[in-house]
N, CA and C atoms as a LAMMPS dump frame, in Angstrom:
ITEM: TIMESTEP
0
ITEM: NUMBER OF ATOMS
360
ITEM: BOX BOUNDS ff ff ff
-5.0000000000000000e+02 5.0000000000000000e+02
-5.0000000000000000e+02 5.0000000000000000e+02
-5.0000000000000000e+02 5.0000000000000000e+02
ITEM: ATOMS id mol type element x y z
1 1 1 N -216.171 232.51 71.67
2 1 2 C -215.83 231.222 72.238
3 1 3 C -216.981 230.794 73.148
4 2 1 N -217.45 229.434 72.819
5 2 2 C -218.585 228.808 73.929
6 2 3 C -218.212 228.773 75.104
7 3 1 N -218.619 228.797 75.99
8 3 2 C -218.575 228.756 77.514
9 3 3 C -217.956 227.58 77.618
10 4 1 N -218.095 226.171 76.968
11 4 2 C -217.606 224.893 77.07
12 4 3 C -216.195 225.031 76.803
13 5 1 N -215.665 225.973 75.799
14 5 2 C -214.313 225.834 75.379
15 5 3 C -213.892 226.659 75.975
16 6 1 N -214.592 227.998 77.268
17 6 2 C -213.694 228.723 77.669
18 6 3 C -213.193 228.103 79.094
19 7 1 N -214.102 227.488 79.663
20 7 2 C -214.05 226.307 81.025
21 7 3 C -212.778 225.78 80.733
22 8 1 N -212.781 224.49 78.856
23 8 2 C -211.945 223.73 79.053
24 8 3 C -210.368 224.046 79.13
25 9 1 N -210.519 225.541 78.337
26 9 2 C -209.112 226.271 77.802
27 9 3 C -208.806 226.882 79.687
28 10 1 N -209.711 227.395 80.774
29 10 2 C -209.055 227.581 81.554
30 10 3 C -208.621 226.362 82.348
31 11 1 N -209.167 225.51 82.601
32 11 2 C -209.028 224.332 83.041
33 11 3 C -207.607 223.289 82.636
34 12 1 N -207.602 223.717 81.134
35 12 2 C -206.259 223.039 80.791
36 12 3 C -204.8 223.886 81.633
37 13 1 N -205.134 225.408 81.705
38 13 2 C -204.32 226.14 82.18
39 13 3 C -203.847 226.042 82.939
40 14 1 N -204.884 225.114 83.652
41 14 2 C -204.301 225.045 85.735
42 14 3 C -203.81 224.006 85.732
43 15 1 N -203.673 222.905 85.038
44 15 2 C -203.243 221.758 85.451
45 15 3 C -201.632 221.674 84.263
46 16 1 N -200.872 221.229 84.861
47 16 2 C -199.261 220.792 84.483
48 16 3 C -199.355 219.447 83.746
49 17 1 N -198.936 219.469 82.586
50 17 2 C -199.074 218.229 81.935
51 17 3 C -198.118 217.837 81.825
52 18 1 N -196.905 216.966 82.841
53 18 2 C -195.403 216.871 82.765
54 18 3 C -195.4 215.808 81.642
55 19 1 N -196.441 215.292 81.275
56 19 2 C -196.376 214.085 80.134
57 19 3 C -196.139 214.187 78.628
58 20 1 N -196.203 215.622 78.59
59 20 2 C -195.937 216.418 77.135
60 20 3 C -194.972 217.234 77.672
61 21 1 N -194.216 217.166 78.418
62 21 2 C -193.564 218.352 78.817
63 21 3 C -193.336 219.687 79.082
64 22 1 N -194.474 219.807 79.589
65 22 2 C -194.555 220.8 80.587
66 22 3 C -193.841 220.98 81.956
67 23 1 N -193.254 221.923 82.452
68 23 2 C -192.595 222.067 83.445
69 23 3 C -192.733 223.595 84.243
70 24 1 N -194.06 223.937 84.032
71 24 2 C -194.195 224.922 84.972
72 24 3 C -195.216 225.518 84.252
73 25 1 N -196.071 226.831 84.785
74 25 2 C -197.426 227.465 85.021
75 25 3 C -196.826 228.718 84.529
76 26 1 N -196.984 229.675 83.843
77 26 2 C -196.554 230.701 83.913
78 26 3 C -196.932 231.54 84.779
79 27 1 N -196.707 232.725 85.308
80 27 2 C -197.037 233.781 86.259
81 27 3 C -197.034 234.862 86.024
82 28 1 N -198.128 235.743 86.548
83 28 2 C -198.001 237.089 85.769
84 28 3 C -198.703 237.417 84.563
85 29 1 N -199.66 236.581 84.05
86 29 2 C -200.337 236.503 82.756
87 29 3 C -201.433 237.692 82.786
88 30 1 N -202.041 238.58 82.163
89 30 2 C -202.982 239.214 82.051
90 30 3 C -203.745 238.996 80.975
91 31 1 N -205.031 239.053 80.708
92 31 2 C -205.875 238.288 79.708
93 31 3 C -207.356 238.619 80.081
94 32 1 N -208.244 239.394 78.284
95 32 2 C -209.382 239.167 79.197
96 32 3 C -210.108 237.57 78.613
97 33 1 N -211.047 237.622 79.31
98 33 2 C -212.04 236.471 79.172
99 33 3 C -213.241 236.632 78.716
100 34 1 N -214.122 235.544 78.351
101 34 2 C -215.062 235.212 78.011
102 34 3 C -216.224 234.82 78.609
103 35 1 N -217.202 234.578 78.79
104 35 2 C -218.056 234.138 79.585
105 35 3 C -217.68 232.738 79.968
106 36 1 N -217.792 232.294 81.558
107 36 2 C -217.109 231.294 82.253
108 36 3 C -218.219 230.694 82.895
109 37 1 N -217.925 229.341 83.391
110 37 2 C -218.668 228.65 84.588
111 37 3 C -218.102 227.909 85.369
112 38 1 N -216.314 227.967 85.438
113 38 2 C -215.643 227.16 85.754
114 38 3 C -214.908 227.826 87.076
115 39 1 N -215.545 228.693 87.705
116 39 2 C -214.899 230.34 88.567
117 39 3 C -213.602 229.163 89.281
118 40 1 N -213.339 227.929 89.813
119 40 2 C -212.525 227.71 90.851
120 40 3 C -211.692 227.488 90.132
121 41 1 N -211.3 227.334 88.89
122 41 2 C -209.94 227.18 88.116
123 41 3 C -209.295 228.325 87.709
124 42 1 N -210.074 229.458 87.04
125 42 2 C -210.573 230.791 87.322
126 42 3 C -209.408 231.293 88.347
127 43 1 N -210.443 231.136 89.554
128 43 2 C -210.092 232.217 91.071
129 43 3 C -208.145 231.145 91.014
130 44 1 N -208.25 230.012 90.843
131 44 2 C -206.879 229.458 91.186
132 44 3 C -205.195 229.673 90.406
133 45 1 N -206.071 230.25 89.316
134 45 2 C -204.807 230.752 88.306
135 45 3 C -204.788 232.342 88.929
136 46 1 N -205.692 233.162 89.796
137 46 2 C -205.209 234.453 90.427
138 46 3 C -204.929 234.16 91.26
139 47 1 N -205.196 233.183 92.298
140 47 2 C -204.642 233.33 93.469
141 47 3 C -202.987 232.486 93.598
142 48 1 N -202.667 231.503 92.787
143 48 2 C -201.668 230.843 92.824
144 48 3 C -200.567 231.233 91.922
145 49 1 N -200.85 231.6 90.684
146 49 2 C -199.733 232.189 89.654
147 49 3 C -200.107 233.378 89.056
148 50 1 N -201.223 234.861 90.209
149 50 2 C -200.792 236.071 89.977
150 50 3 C -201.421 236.344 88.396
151 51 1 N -202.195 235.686 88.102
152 51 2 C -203.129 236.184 86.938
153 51 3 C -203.803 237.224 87.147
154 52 1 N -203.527 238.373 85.895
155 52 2 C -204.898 239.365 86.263
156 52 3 C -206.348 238.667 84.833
157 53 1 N -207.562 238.298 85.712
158 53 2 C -208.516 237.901 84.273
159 53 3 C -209.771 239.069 84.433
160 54 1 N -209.408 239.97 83.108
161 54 2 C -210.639 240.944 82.976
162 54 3 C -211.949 240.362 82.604
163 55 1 N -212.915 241.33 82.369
164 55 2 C -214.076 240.78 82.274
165 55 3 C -214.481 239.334 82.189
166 56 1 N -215.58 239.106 81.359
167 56 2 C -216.432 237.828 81.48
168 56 3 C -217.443 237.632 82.239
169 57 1 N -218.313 236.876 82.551
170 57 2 C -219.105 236.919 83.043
171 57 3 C -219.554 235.553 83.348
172 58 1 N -219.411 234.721 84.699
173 58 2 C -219.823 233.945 85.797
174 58 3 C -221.439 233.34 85.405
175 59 1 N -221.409 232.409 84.329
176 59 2 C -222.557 231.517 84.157
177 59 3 C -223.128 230.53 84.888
178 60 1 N -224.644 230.451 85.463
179 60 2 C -224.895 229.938 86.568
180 60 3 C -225.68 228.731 85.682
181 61 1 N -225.795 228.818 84.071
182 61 2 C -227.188 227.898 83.127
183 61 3 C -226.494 226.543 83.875
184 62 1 N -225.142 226.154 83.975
185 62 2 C -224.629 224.643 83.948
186 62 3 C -224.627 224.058 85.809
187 63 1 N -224.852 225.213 86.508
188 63 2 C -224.786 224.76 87.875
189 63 3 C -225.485 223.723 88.726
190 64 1 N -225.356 222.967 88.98
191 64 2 C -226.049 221.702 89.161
192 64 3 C -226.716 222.407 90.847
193 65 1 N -228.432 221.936 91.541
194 65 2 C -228.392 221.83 92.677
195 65 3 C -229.047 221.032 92.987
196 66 1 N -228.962 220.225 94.065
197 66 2 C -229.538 219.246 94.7
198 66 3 C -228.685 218.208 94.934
199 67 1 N -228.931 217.019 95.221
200 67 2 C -228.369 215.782 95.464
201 67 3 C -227.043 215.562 94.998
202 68 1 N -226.911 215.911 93.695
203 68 2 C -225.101 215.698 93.399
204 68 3 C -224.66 216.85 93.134
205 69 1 N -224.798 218.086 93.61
206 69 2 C -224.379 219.205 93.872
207 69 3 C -223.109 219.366 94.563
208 70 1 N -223.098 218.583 95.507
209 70 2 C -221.772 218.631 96.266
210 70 3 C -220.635 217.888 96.315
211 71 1 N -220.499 217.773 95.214
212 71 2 C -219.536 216.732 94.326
213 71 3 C -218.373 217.818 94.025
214 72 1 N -217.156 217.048 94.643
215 72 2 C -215.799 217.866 94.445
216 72 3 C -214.651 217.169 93.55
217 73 1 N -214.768 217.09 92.699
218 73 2 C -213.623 216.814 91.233
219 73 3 C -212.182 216.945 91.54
220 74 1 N -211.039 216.26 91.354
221 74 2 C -210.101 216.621 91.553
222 74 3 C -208.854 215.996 90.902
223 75 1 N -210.069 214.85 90.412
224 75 2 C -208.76 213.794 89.398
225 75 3 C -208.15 214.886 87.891
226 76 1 N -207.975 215.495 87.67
227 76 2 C -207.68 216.305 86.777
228 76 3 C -206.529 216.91 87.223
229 77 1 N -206.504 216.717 88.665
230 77 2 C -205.169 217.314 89.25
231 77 3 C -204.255 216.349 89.434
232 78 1 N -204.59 214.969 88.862
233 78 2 C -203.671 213.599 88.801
234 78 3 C -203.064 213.181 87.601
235 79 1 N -203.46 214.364 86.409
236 79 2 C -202.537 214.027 85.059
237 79 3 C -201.086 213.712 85.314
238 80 1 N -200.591 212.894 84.151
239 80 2 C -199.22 212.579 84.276
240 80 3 C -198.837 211.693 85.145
241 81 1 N -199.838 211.329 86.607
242 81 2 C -198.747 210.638 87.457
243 81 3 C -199.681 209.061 87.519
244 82 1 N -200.6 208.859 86.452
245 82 2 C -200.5 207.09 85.97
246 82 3 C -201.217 206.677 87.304
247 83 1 N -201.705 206.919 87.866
248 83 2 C -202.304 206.228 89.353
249 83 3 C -204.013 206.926 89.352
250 84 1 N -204.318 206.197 91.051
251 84 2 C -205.59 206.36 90.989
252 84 3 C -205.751 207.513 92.235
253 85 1 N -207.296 208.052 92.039
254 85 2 C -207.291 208.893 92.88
255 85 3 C -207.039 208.798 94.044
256 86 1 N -207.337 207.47 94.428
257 86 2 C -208.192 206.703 95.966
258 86 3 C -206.31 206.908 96.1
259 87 1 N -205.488 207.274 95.565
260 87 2 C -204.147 206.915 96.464
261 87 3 C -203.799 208.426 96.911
262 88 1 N -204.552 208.974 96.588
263 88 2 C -204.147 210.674 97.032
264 88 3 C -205.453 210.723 98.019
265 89 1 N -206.832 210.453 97.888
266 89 2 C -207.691 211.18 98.773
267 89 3 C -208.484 210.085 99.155
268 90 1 N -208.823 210.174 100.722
269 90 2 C -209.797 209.076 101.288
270 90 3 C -210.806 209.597 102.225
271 91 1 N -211.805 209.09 102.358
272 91 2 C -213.075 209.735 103.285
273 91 3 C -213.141 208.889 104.366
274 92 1 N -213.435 209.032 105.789
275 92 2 C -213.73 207.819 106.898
276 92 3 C -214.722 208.539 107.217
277 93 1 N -215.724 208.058 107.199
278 93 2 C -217.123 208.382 107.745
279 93 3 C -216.974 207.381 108.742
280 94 1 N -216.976 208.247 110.498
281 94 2 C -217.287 207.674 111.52
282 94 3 C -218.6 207.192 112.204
283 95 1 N -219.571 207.706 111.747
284 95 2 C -220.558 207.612 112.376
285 95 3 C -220.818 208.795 112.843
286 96 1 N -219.963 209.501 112.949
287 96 2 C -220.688 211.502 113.463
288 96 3 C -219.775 212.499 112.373
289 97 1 N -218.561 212.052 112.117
290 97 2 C -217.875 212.815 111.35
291 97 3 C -217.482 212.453 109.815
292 98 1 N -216.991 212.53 109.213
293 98 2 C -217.094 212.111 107.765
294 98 3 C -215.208 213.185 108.102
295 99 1 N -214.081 212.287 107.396
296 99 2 C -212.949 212.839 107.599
297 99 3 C -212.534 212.989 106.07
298 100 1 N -212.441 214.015 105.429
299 100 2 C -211.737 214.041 104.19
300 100 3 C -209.873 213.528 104.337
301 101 1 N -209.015 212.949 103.865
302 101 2 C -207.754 213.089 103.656
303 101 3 C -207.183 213.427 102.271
304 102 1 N -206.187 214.415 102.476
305 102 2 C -205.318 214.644 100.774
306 102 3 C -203.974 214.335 101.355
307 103 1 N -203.541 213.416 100.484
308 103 2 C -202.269 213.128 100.29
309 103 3 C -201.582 213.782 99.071
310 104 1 N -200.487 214.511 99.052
311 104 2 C -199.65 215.33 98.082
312 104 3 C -198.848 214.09 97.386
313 105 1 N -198.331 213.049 98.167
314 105 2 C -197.135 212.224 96.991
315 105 3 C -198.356 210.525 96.894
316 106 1 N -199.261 210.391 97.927
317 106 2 C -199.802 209.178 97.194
318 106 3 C -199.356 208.559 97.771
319 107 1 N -198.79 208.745 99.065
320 107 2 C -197.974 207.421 99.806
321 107 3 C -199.082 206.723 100.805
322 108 1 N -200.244 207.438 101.021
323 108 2 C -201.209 207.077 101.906
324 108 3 C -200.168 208.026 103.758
325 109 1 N -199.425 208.718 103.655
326 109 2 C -198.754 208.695 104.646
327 109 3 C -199.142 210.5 105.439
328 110 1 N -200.035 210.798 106.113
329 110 2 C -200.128 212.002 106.31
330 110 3 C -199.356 212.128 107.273
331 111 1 N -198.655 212.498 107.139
332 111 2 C -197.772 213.317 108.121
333 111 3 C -197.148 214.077 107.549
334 112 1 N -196.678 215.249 108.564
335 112 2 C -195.837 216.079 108.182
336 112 3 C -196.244 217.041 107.37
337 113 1 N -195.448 217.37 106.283
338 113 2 C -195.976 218.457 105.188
339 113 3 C -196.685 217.62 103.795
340 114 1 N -196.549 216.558 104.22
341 114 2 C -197.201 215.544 102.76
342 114 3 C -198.808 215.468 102.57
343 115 1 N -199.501 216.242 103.827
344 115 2 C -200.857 215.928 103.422
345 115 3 C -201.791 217.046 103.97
346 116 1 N -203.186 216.916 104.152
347 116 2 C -204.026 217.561 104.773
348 116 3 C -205.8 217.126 105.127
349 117 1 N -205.929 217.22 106.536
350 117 2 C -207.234 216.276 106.779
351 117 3 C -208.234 217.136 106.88
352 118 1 N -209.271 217.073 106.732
353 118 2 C -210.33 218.128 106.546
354 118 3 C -211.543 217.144 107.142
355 119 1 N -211.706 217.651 108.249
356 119 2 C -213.101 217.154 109.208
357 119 3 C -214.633 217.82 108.404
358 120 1 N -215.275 217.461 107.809
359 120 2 C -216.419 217.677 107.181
360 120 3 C -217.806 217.45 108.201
């Protein structure tokens, strides 16, 4: 399996597609792997639903550095729910701080347990 199809096959894994009906992640999966470049979808199926993934090996050929290097992806985690990103995550660059926000339901409403702000 190409590295492209082993990324996309873990990548499909992590994300819930309630639009085909899906209704949950399994847990507990053991599986080995293939050569990868996708490690944070990877590390998120062990750390969140208890995957054990044997071997493989952590490809650095596709790693981007410099200028758009620090680019963080996340619309993939918005399948199924028909909206835009900008309603889950917003940046305020103050002039000294740059404020990440995640909103969990999209209400724009952080409070409480619905969100999380990340000072950058």
């Amino acid at each position: 399996m190409s590295i492209t199809n082993m990324d996309s096959t873990i990548k499909g894994w992590v994300k819930l597609d309630t639009s085909t009906g899906e209704t949950a992640i399994n847990n507990g999966i053991e599986w080995d792997i293939v050569n990868y470049s996708d490690a944070t979808s990877k590390q998120y199926l062990i750390d969140a639903y208890n995957w054990i993934i044997n071997n493989g090996t952590f490809d650095t050929t596709n790693v981007e550095q410099g200028v758009s290097s620090d680019v963080i992806d996340i619309s993939d985690l918005l399948v199924g729910y028909g909206t835009s990103i900008t309603d889950f995550v917003t940046l305020n660059d103050d002039g000294t701080d740059t404020t990440l926000s995640i909103d969990c339901n999209g209400a724009h409403s952080i409070v409480g347990d619905t969100g999380v702000t990340i000072l950058l």
